[in-house]
N, C-alpha and C positions, 0 to 999 in steps of 0.2 A: 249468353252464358246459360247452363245448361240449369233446371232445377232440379234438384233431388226430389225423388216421392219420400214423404216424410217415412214409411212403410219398411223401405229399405234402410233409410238413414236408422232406425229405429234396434232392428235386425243387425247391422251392422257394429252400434256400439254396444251392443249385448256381447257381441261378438269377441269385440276387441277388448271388451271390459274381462270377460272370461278368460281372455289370453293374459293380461294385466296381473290376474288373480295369478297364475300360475311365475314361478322361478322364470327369469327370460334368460334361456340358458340357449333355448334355439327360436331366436325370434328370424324372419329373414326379409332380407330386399330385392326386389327383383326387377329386370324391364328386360323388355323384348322388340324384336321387327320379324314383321313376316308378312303376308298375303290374306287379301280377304276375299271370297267370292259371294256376292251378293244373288242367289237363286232366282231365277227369272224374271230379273232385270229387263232384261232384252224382249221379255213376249208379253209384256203389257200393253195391252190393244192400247191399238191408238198411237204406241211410241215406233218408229219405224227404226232407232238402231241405240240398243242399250248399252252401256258398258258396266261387265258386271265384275268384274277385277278389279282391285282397288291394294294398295298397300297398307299396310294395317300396323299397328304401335300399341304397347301395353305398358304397364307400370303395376305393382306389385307389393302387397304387405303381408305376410303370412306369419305362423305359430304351427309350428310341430308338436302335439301332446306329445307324444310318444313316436318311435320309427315306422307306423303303421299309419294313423291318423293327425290329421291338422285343419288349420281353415285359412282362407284368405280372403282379403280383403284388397280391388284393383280398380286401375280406371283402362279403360280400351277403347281404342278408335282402330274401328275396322274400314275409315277410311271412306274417300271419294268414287264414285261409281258416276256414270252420267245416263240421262235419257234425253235423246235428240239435242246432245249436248248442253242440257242445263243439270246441275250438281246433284248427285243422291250423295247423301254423306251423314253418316251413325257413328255417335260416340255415347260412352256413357259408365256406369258403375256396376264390378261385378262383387257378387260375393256366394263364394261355396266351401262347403266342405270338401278334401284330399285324404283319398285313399293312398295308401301306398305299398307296395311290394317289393321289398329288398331282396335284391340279385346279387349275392354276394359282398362283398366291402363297398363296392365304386358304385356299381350300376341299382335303380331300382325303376320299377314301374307306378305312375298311378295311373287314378280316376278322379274325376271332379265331378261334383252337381252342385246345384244353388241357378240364382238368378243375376239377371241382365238388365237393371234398368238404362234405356236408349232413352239417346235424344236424338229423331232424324229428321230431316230434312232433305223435300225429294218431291218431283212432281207437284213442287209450287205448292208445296201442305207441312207442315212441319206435326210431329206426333211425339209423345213422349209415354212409355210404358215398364211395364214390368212382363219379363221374357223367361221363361223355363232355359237354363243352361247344362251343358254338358262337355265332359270332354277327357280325353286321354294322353298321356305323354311317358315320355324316358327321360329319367334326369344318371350324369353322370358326374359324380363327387371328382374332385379336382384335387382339392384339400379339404381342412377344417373349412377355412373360410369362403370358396366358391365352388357354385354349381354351375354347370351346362347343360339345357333342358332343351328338349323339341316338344310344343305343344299343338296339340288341334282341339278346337273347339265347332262347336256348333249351338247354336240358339234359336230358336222358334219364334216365330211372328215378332220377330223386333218391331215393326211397326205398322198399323191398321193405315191404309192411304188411302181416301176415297175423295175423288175429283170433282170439281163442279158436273161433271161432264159425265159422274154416275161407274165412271171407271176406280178400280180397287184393288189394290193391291198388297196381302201380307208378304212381308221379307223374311224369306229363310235365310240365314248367314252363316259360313262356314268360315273360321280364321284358325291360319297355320300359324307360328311364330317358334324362333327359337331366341332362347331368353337366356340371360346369364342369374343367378341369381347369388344375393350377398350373406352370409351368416357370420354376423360380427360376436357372437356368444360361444359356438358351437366348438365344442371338444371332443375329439374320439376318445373313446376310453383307453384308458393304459390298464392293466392291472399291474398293483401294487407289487416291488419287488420281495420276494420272501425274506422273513428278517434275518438277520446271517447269525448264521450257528454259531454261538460262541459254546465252545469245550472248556468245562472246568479243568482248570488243571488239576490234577490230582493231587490228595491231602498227603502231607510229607509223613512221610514213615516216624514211627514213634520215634524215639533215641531211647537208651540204653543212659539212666543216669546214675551214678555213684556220690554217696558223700559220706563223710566220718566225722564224727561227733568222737571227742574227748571228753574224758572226766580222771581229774585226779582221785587216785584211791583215798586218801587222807580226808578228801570234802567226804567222799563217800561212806568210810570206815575207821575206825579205829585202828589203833598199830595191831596186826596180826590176827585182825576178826575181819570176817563175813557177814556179819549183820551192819545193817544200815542206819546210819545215826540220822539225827533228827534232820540237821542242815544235807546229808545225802539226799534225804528223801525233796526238798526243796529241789534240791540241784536236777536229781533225776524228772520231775515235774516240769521244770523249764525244759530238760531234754527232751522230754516226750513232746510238748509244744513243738519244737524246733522242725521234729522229724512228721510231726502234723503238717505244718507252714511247708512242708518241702515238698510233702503230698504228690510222692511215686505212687504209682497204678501197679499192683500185682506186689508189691515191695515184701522184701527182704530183709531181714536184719542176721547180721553177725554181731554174739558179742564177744570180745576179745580180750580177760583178762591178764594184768602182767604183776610180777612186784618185782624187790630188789633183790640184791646178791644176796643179802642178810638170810641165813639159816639153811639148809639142804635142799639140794634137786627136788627132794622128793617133797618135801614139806609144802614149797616154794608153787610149786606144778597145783598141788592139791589145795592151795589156798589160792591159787587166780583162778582155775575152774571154779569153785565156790561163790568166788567173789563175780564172776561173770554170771552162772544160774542166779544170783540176788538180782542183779538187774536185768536179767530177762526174763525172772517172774515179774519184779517189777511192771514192765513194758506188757505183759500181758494180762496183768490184772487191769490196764489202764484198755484194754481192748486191741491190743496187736495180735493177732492169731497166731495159737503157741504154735501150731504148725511154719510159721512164717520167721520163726525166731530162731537162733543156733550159737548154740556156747563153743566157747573153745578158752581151754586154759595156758600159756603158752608161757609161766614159770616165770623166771627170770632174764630169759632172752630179749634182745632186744632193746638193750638202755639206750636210753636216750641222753642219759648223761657222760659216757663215754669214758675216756680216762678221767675225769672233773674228781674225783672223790679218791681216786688212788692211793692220794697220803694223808686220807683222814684216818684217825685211828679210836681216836673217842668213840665210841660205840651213840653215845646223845648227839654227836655232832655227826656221823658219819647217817645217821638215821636220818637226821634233815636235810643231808646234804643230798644224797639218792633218793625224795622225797618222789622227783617228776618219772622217777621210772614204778613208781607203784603208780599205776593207771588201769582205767577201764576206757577201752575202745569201744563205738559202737558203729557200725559200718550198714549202710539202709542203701539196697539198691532199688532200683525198680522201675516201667515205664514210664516215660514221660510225655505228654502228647506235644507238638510242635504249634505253637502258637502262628496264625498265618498273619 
């Protein structure tokens, strides 16, 4: 069994520890087969026929910082080689840093360097050291989760062999391999879909609102006066509230004096106009803008009590009976905004 040089082992979990430190978003596994050529094998005085070909196997731990640089951490056996048919045969620990060069989506290039500790066995001497490594490959992306890579490598004096017999020889080592390798973390990026437009609907158009407010003249007035009695002026105060609480935008007021049959056209006319200016000063001294106010007197037209009093004759009774057609209308238009 093979031993580690404490040197590498040391090197190694620095290694691995610093990959540990990082998210393992692209950690990966790999193994490989391929060919080893052991460099003159064959022309070691003394040996009369080498074999310097051997088949070669790897295994694999790597960490991707980033899509440019990584490091890995492997074991490798470059395999059996013979001299006058007794065994040359090197296995051992690698560890380097990967360069790498992305070729569009799928394809990218690297580089590798770091070291080679071998354990070999060869010319009836076993050695064990630490080797200068190097080496080049193509990896091609498959999916998220595998790659397919061709690698070659080379390493320097994997091993110092020097024989009873004063004979020595370092081993240059060349191994090809193509290797599958595993990324159980690895995601390609998506970018995020754009968040979907939502269009406000549009704010509903104002409305156009209307409302009428009554008041009997009688709350408001004495029989056949324009001035406002004490309980008027209460009433018209709640009025003014009312058309507050209603709160049209740009609003309008019409006010709309009326009385009863009782006494002449002309008198009749000239007392509900009267009687409509009292409560549209009113309304503007409470703050409605006199521009926004408009009288109108409109006489006796208009009853509300219809034929109802036709065979009263009593002048006392006929005055109470037509009570509801003395009124003051007031009529408040104005925008309203549409609650959503």
């Amino acid at each position: 069994m093979m031993k580690m040089a404490p040197s590498l082992i040391a090197i190694a979990m620095a290694a691995m520890g610093a990959t540990a430190a990082h998210a393992a978003d692209d950690i990966y596994f790999g193994a490989g087969v391929g060919a080893t050529h052991f460099n003159g094998l064959n022309k070691i005085e003394g040996v009369n026929a080498g074999e310097e070909d051997a088949a070669a196997a790897n295994a694999f731990v790597g960490y991707n910082f980033n899509e440019y640089f990584g490091s890995e951490l492997g074991y490798q056996y470059t395999g059996r080689g013979n001299t006058d048919g007794n065994r040359y045969e090197s296995q051992g620990a690698t560890l380097s840093g990967i360069a790498r060069l992305p070729l569009g989506n799928d394809f990218s290039l690297f580089g590798e360097a770091g070291a080679y500790w071998a354990h070999t066995h060869g010319l009836g001497i076993t050695d064990s050291k630490v080797s200068p490594l190097a080496g080049v490959g193509v990896t091609y992306k498959v999916n998220d989760a595998l790659d397919l890579q061709a690698r070659y490598r080379y390493m320097w004096d994997v091993a110092d062999l020097t024989t009873d017999a004063g004979v020595n020889y370092k081993s240059n080592q060349s191994v090809a391999t193509l290797e599958a390798v595993y990324h159980p973390f690895r995601t390609s990026y998506v970018a995020p879909a754009p968040a979907p437009v939502v269009e406000e609907a549009p704010a509903p158009a104002p409305q156009i609102v209307e409302k009428n407010f009554a008041l009997n003249s009688d709350v408001l007035f004495a029989f056949g006066k324009d001035s406002l009695k004490a309980e008027g002026v209460e009433a018209l105060n709640a009025l003014y509230q009312q058309i507050v609480e209603f709160q049209p935008k740009d609003g309008n007021a019409v006010v709309v004096g009326y009385t009863d049959r009782i006494g002449s056209d002309a008198y009749n006319q000239k007392l509900s106009e009267a009687r409509a200016r009292t409560v549209a000063n009113f309304l503007v001294s409470k703050g409605m803008a006199a521009s926004k106010v408009a009288i109108e007197g409109r006489g006796e037209a208009n009853p509300v009590t219809g034929t109802k009093c036709n065979g009263v004759t009593a002048k006392a009774q006929l005055i109470s009976c037509l009570a509801p057609d003395r009124r003051v209308e007031v009529r408040v238009s104005g925008v309203q905004e549409v609650q959503q």
